[in-house]
PABA-800136 format. One record per residue: chain; residue in one letter; y, z, x of N, C-alpha, C in turn. Coordinates in nm, 4 decimals. Layout:
<pts>
[pt 'A' 'A' [Y Z X] [Y Z X] [Y Z X]] ...
</pts>
This chain:
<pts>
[pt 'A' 'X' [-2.1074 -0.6608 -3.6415] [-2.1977 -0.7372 -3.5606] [-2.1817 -0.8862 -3.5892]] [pt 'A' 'X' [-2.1756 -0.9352 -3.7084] [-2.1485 -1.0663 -3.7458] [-2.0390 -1.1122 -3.6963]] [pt 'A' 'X' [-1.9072 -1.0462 -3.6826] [-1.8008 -1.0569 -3.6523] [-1.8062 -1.1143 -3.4690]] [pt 'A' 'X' [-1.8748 -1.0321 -3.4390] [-1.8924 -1.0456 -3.2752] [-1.9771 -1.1748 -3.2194]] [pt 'A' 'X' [-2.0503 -1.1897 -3.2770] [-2.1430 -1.2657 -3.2887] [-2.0716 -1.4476 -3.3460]] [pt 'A' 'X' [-2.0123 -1.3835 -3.3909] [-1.9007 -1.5660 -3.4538] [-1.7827 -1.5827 -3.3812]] [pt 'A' 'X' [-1.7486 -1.4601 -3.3064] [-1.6143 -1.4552 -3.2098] [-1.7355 -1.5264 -3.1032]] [pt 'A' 'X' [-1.8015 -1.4534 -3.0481] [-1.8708 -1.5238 -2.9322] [-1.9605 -1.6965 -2.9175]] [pt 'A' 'X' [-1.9919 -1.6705 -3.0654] [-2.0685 -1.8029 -3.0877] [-2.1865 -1.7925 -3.0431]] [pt 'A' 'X' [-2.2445 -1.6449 -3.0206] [-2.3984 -1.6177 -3.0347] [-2.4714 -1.5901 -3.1522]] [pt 'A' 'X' [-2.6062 -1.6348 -3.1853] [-2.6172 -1.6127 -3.2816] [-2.7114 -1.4573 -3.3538]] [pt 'A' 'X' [-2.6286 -1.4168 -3.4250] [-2.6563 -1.2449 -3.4951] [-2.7686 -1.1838 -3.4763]] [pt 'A' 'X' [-2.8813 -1.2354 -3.4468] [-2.9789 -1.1667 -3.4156] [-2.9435 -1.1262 -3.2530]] [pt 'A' 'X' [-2.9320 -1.2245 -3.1724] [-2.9148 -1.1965 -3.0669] [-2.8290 -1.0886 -3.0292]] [pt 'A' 'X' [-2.6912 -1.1013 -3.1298] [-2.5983 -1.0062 -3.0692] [-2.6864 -0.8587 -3.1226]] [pt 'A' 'X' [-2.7336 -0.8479 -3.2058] [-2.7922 -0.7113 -3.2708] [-2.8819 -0.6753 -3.1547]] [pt 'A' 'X' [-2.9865 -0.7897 -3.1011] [-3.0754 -0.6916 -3.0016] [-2.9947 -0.6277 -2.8878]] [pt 'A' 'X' [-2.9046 -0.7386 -2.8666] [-2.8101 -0.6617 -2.7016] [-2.7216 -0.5592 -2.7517]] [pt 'A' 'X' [-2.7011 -0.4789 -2.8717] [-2.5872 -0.3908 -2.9337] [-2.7336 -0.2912 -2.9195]] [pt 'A' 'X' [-2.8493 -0.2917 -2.9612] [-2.9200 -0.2144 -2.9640] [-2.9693 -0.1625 -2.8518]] [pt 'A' 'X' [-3.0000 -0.2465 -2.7722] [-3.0435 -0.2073 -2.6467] [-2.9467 -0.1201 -2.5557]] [pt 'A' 'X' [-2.8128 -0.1780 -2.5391] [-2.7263 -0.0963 -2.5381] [-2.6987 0.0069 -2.5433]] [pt 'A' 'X' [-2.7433 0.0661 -2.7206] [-2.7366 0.1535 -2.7769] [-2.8604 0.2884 -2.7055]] [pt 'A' 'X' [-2.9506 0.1872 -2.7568] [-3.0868 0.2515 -2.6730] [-3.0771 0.3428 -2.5171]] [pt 'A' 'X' [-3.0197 0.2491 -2.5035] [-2.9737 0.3155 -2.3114] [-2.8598 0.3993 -2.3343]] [pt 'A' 'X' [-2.7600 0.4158 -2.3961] [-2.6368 0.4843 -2.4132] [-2.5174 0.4430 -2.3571]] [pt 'A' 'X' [-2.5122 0.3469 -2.3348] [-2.4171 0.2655 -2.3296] [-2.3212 0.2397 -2.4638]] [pt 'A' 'X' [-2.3673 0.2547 -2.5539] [-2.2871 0.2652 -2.7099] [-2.3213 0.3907 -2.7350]] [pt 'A' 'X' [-2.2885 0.4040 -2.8846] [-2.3197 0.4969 -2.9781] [-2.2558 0.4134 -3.1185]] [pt 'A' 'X' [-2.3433 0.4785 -3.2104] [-2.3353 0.3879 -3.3892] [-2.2767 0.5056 -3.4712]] [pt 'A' 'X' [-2.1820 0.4868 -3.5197] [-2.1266 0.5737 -3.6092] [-2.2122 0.5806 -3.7470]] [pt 'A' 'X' [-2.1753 0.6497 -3.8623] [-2.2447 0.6533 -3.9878] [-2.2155 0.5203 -4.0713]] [pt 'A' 'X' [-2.1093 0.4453 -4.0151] [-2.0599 0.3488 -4.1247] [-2.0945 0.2356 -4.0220]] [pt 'A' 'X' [-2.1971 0.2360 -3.9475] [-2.2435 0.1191 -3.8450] [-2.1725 0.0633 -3.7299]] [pt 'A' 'X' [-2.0196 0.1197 -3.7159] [-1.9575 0.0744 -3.6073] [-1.9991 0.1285 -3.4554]] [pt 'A' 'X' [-1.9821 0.0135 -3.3549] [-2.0063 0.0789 -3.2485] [-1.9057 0.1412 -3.1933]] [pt 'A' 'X' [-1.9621 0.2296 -3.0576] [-1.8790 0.2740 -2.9418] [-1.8989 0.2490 -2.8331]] [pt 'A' 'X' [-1.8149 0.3391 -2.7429] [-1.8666 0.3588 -2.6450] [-1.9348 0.4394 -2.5828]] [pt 'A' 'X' [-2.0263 0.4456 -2.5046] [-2.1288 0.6098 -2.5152] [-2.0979 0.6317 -2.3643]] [pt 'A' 'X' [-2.1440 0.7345 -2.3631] [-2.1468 0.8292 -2.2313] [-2.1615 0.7615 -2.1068]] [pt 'A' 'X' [-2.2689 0.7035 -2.1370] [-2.3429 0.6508 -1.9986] [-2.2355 0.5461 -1.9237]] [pt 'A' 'X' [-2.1223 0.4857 -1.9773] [-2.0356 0.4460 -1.8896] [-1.9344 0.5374 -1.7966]] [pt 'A' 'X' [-1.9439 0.6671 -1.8878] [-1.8779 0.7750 -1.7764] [-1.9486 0.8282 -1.6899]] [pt 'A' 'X' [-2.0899 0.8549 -1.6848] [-2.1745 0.8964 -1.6047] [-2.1549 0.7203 -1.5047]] [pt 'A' 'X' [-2.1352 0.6214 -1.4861] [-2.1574 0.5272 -1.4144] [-2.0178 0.5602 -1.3311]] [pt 'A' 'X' [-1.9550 0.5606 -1.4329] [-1.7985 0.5576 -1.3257] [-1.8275 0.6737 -1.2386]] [pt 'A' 'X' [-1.9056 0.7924 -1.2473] [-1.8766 0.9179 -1.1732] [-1.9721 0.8760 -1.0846]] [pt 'A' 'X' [-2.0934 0.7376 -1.0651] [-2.2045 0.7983 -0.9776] [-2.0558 0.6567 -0.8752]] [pt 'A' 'X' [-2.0213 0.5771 -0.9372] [-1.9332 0.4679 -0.8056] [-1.8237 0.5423 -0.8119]] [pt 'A' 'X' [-1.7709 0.6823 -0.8126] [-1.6678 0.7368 -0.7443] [-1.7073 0.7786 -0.6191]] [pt 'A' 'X' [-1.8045 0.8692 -0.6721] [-1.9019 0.9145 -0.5482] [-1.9491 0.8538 -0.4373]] [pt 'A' 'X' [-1.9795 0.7135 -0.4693] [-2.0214 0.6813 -0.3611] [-1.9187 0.5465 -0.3289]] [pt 'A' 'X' [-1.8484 0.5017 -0.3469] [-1.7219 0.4238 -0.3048] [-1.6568 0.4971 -0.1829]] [pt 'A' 'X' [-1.6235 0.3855 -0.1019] [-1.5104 0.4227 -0.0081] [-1.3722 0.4275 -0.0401]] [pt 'A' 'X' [-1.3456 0.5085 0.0147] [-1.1411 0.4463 -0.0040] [-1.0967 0.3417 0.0797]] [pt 'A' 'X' [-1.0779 0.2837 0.0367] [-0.9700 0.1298 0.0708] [-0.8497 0.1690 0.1662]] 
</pts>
């Protein structure tokens, strides 16, 4: 989180609430050793704009 937070030049609290909230919604997931991921809820997003996208 610190890391992200000094790459971006936001400061650490901030990045922690938006990693959490994130998290909260499932958009991440936190491993045991604190790293994030990526969580589900971006595959459930891609499947609801397949669905409803046109083809080009």
């Amino acid at each position: 989180m610190r890391e992200l937070a000094r790459e971006s030049g936001v400061h650490h609290a901030v990045v922690h609430r938006v990693l959490a909230t994130f998290a909260a919604n499932g958009f991440l997931v936190q491993d045991a050793a604190g790293r994030y991921g990526l969580g589900l809820r971006w595959f459930e997003l891609g499947q609801v704009m397949r669905k409803t996208s046109r083809p080009r």
